[in-house]
N, C-alpha and C positions, 0 to 999 in steps of 0.2 A: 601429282597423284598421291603422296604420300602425307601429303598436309592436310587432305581432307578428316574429316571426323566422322567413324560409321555409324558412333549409336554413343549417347549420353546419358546418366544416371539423373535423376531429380537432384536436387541440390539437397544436402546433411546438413545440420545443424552440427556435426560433429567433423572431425577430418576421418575419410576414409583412409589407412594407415599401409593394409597389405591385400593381396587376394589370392586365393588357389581354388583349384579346380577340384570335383568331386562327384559322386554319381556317374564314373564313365562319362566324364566329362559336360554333361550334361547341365548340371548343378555351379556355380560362379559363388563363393562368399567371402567377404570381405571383414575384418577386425575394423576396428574404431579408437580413432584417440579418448574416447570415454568408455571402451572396454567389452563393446558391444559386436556382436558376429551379425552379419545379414548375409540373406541369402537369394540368389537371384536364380532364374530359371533359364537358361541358355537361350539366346536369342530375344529377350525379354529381361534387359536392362532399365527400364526408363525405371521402377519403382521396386525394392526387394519383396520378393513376394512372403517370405518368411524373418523373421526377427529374432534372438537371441537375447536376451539380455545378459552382460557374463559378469566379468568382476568391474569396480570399479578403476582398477587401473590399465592404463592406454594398452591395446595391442600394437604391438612394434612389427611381428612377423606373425606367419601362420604357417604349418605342416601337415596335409595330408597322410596321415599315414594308415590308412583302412579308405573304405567307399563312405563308412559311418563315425570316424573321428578325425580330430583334428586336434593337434597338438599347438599351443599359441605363447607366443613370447613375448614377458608382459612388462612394464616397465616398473614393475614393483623386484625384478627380479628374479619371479616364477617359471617356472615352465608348467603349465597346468595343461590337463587332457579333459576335451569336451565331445560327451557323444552328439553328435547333429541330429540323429532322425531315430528316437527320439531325441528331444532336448535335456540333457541330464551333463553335469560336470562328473566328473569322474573323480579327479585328484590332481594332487600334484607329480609332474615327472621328474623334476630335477628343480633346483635352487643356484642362482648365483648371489651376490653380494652386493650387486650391482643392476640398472637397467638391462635386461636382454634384446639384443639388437636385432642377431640373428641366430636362425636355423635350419637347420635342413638334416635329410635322410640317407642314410648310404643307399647303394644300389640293391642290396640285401633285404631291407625294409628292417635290421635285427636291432641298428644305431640309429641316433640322431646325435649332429653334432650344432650345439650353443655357444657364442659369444657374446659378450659383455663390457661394458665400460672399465670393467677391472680386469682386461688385456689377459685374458683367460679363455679357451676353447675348453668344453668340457662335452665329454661322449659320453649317452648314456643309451643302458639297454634296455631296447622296451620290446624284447622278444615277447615279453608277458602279453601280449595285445593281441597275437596270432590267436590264440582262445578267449580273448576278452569277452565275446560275444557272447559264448556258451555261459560261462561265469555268469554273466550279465543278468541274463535269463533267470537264473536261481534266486537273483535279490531283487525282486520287481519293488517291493518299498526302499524309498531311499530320502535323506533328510539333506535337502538342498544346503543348508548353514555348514553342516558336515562335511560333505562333499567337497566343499571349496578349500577347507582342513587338510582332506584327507591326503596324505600319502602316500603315492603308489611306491613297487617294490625299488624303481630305478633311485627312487630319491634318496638323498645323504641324511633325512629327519628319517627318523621311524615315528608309526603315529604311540598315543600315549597307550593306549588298547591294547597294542602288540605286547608290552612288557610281559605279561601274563600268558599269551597264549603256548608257548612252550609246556606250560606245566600241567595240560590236560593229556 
């Protein structure tokens, strides 16, 4: 009974890498060893009904952390935040040095904790997300090349822009 198969995806040209749940579970999406999110609609597996196109390096892991983002672990080292609906990168969360393998979220929703090939757990806070939303709202233009740049507050880079903003 347990060796049966209930339902199978079309075949990728790419390796399917991770998946997690979203939309009240409703919502299935999966990372890609060429960097790519797709997204499937519960009970309706055979073909992604939505696509992503993200960075070009491999997803390793993904983290739910909203209904509308998802935090991905990349093998360039990143930890980047992707809004799903809509389609928009956010930024970067955190940095290792190394491939990032894994992640996951405390029970709080305040941490996420990453590991890495260079034998390193690293926690970071992305309390900032709980009003991401509203924030969001205010910036409807946004410059996709940017984005992928950008640095959120959890990260150890600060972006170059920030140097300045102190002195208004």
């Amino acid at each position: 009974m347990g060796s049966k198969v209930y339902m199978q995806s079309e075949e990728y040209e790419e390796e399917i890498t991770c998946l997690g749940l979203f939309r009240r579970e409703t919502k299935l999406v999966s990372g890609s060893s060429k960097g790519n999110l797709f997204m499937y609609n519960w009970e309706e597996f055979g073909l992604h009904s939505d696509a992503f196109p993200g960075t070009k390096a491999a997803i390793n892991a993904l983290i739910p952390i909203t209904e509308n983002i998802v935090i991905v672990a990349c093998e360039d080292g990143n930890l980047r935040a992707t809004h799903l609906f809509p389609h928009r990168h956010l930024g970067i969360v955190g940095q290792h040095d190394f491939s990032v393998e894994n992640v996951d979220i405390c029970n709080t929703g305040q941490f996420i904790a990453s590991s890495s090939h260079d034998n390193e757990i690293k926690f970071w806070n992305i309390h900032y997300f709980e009003d991401f939303e509203k924030l969001s709202e205010k910036h409807k233009k946004h410059d996709k090349k940017k984005e992928l740049r950008n640095n959120l507050p959890s990260s150890r880079i600060k972006n170059a822009t920030d140097f300045f903003s102190d002195l208004c």
